[in-house]
Structure formats: C-alpha cells, structure tokens
N, C-alpha and C positions, 0 to 999 in steps of 0.2 A: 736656145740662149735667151735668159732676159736682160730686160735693159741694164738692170745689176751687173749682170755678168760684163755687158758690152762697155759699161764704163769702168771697171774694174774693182767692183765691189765686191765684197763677199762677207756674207753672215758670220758672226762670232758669239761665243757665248762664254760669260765673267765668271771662275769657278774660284769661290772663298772670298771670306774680304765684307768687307759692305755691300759691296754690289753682287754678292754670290746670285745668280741665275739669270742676269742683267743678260739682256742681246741687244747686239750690236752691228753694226756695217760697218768695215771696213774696206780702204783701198791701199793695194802697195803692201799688205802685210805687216806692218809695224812691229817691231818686236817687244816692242812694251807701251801702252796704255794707260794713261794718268787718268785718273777717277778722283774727282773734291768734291766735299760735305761741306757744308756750310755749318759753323759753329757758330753757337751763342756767346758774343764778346755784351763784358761788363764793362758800361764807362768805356764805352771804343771812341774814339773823336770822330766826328760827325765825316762822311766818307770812307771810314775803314773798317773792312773786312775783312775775319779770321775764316781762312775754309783748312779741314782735314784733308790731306794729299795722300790715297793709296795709286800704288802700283802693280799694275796686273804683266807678267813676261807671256809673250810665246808661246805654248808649251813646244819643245824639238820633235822634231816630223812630223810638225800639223802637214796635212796632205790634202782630207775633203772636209769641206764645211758639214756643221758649224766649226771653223777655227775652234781651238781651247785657248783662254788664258789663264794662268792660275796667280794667285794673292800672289804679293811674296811682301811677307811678314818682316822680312829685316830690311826693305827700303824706305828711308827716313820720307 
C-alpha cells in the first residue's frame, strides 16, 4: 500500500478535451472533473478574468486505476 492509497488517492487519466492525456490524483472518486483554460480577454477591467470551463465524467465501471474520465463535449 502507498501513501496514496492510505490517504485515499488514486491515479486518473483525462481522455478527449484539452486536457486529453492529463494525469491526475484523485480522492473519493468524483464523478466529474472541471478543467479551466485561461483565455485571452480584450479590454478586461483591471482584475477580471475569462477562463474556458471543460468537463470531464466518470467513465461507468471504472474499477482499477488509472480511473478513465472522458470530455463531454455538450457540457456548457
């Protein structure tokens, strides 16, 4: 067992998306995962920032690491 494991971690890897091949740790399992891009804002007022928001699910019967997540393409 490593420490990972003893704190409830476990490896994951980001499949499609921007972040396609991204690894990751996770704890608890999450069923979905926010990943932000930081965009180029024109004339932003001094303090404000535009980031791009993808969404990564789940994939159903993840079992042994690395977890899968995959894009998903219709989340705003």
């Amino acid at each position: 067992m490593t420490n990972d494991d003893a704190a409830g971690w476990e490896s994951a890897v980001l499949d499609g998306g921007p972040a396609d091949g991204m690894r990751v740790k996770v704890a608890d399992r999450p069923r979905v995962l926010q990943v932000t891009y930081p965009c180029e804002a024109e004339s932003a007022p001094p303090g404000v920032r535009v980031d791009g928001v993808y969404v990564y699910r789940l994939g159903l019967g993840a079992a042994d690491e690395p977890l899968r997540y995959g894009f998903d393409i219709a989340c705003p």
